[in-house]
N, C-alpha and C positions, 0 to 999 in steps of 0.2 A: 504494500500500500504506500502509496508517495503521500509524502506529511506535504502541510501548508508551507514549511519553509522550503523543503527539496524543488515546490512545484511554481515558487517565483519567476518570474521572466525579469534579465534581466533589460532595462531599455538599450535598447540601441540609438546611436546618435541620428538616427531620421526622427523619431519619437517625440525630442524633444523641438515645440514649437517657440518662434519669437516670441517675444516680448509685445504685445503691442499697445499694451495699456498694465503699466505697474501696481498698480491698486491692486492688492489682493493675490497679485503673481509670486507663483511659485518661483524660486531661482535656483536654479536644480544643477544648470550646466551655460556652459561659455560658449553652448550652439545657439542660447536662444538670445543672443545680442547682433544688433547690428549696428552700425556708425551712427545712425538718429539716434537711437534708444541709449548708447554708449556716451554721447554729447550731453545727453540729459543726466544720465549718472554724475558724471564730471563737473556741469554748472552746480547743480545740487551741493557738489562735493565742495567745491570753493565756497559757498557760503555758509556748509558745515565746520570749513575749517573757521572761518570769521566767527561763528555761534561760539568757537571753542575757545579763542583767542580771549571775545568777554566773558565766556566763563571762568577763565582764569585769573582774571582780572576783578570782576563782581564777586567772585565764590560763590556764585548762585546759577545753577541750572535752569536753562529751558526749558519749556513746557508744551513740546510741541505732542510730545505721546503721554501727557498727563494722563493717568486712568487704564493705561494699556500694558501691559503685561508678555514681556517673553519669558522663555523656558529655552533653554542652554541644555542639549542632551550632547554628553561627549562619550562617547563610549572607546575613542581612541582618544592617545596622550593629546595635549592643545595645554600651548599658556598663550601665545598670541592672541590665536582665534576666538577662544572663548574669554578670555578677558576683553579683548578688543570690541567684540558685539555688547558684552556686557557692559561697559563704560560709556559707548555710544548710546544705549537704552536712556542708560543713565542719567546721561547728558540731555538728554531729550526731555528730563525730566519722566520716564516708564518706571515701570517696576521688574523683576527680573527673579525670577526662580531657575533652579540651578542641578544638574546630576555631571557629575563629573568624576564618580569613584563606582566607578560600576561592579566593584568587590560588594558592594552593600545596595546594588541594586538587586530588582526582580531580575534584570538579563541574565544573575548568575544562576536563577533556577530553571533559565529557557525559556523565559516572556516570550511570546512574538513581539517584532518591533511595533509590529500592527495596534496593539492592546498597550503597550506602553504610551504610544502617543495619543491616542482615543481618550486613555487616564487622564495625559495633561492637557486636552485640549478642553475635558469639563472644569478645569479648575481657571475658569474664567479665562484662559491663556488664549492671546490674540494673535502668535507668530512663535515660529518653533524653529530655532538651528539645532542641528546635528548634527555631527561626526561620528561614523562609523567606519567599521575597518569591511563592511562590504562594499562592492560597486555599484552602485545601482541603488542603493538603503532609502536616500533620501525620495527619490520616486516612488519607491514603495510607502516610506511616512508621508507621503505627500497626495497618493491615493489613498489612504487610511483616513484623511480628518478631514474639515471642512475650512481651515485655516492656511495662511502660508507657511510654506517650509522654506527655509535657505539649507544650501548642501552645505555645508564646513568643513569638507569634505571626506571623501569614500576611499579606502581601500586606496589604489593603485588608480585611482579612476580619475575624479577629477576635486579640480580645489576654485570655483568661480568667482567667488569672493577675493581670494589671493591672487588671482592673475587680474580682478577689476581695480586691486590697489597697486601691482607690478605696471599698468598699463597708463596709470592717473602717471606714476612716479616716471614713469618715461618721457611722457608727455610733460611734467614737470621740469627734468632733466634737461631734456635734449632740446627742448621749446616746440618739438613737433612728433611726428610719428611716421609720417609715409616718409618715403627717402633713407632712413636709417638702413644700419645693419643690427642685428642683435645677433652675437656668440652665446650659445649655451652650453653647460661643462658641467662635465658629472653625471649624476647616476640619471638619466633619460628614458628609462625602462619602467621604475616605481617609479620615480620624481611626478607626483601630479601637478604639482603646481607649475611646469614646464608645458603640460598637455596642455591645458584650461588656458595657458598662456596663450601660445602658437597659434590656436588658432584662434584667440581674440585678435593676432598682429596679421594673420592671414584677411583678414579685413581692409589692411591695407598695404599702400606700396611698400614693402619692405624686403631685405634679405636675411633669412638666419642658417647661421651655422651650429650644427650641432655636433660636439666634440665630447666623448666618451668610450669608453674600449669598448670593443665589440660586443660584450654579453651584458653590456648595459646601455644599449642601444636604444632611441627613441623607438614605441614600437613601426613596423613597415606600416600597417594599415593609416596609422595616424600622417608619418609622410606624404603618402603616397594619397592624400585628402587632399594636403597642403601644396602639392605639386599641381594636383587639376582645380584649384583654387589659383593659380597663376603665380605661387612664392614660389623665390628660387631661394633650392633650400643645398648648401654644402653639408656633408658629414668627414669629417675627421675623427682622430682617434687620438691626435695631440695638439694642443694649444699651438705648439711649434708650427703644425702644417698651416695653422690658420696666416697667409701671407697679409690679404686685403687689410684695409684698417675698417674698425667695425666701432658702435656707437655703443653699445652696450654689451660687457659682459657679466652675466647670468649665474650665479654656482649656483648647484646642489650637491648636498652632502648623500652619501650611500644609505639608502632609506632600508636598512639591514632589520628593521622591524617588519616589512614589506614580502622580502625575500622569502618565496617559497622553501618548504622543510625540504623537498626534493630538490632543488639550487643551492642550499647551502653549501656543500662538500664544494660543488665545482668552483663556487663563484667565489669562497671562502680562498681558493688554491691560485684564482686569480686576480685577489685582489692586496697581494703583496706588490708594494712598489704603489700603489693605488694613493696613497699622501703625498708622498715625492713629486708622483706625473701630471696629479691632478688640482697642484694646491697652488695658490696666486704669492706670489714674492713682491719686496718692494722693488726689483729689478723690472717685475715686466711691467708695476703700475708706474713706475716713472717714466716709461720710454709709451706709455700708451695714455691718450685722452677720455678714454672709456669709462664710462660710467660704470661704477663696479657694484651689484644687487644680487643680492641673497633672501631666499623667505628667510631661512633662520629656522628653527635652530644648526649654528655652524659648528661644526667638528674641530677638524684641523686644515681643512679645506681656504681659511683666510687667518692668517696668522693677526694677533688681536693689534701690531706696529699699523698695519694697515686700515685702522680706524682713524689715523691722522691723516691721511689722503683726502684732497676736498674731493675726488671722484668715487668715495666710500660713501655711500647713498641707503645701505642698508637699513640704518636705523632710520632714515627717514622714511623708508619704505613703511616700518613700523608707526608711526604716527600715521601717516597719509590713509593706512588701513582705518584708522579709527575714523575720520572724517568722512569715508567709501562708506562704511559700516554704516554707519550714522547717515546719511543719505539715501543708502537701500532701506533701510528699518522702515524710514519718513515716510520715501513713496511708496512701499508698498502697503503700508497700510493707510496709508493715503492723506498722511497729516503736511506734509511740504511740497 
């Protein structure tokens, strides 16, 4: 007999539909954006950051989501993500309930996800993030209730939210978007927030290079999107090969929480030399103009000298999240 979990479908990327009115939308995956609906994230987000500025300033919170209520379900690790929504709530003047230790949840006795969020959506709760270590999760909680879900992301699958604040900070950085090159480096295989990326930049004119060893490869299928989407996309396997000059370089660190139980032995045997080949020096950031962006958490991947570099943009990445955050909460429940 196949159980109710065995028997999920998970979506495929046709599935998920645009965006075309935010109120109430679910934000699931970085397929359902396009350049109008990405403009409007963005203005929103500049006067999120403004709201945050005199909040800092008054010590007193906005009230654009007085009376409204998220619930933060993490059921993988997160201190960005979920403190990041949760502060933005905040700031909004909402209120925020919270599951972040799933040892002393129901998941640990095989809740379906189904029944867990159905629970929080009767306790008045108006918008639900989650992270989950399946693909697909947030679709499933997203047919389950009657509410928005934002993904915070799945498994190996996608991170939407993280590539909407990767893409403000570009636009931030570089002062534009079409025209650039973007290098990615690192593990390209789990790295979702590289996925969710791509093909936000596939939107527009641009070039990316993706540099990583072979068994941690962007996957083909995702390429091979981004090629009949009209990016011209280089793969290298060392920073070294990369000649052109490029506008942004990208790390990820080895998402070794990720890594299938059958991949370990192999990918454990070739990931010796993996610090050395794949880590940013102050030698290559001073001979390069490159805007240098990490989601974070980083390994050994950027040696911590490399925070004095005015092209070390990561932490700002982190801030600019909370202002992205705080703009999605607004419109989608439809208070900004």
């Amino acid at each position: 007999m196949v159980s109710q979990r065995e028997s999920r479908q998970t979506p495929q990327p046709k599935d998920f539909e645009r965006i075309r009115n935010f109120k109430g939308a679910d934000i699931l995956s970085a397929r359902q954006f396009d350049r109008e609906n990405l403009s409007v994230v963005f203005e929103k987000t500049e006067t999120m950051e403004g709201i945050c500025k005199k909040i800092r300033q008054e010590r007193k919170f906005a009230d654009h989501l007085s009376g409204y209520r998220l619930a933060t379900l993490f059921y993988d690790p997160s201190t960005r993500t979920r403190l990041s929504f949760e502060t933005a709530m905040q700031n909004l003047g909402g209120l925020v309930i919270s599951e972040s230790n799933t040892q002393f949840s129901s998941a640990i006795k095989g809740e379906l996800l189904e029944d867990t969020v159905r629970v929080v959506e009767l306790f008045n709760t108006d918008i639900i993030v989650l992270r989950h270590k399946e693909v697909g999760s947030s679709r499933i909680a997203a047919d389950a209730v009657g509410i928005p879900v934002i993904n915070g992301g799945d498994g190996e699958g996608e991170h939407p939210t993280q590539a909407l604040l990767d893409l403000y900070t570009i636009q931030k950085e570089c002062k534009k978007i079409d025209g650039i090159t973007v290098t990615m480096l690192g593990d390209l295989k789990y790295g979702r927030t590289v996925h969710s990326l791509a093909y936000l930049l596939s939107l527009y004119d641009v070039k990316i290079n993706f540099v990583s060893p072979s068994f941690l490869r962007m996957p083909s299928d995702l390429v091979e999107e981004l090629r009949r989407k009209g990016v011209k996309i280089n793969e290298f396997t060392s920073l070294d090969e990369v000649t052109e000059d490029y506008d942004v370089l990208y790390f990820t660190r080895v998402q070794k929480e990720r890594i299938k139980e059958k991949e370990i032995p192999a990918i454990a045997a070739n990931l010796q030399g993996f610090d050395q080949l794949y880590a940013l020096t102050p030698e290559i950031v001073a001979k390069s103009r490159a805007v240098i962006m990490h989601p974070l958490p980083r390994v050994r991947e950027i040696p911590l000298e490399i925070d004095n570099f005015p092209q070390a943009a990561y932490f700002r990445q982190v801030q600019n999240g909370l202002y992205v955050r705080m703009a999605l909460l607004g419109l989608v429940l439809g208070k900004i």
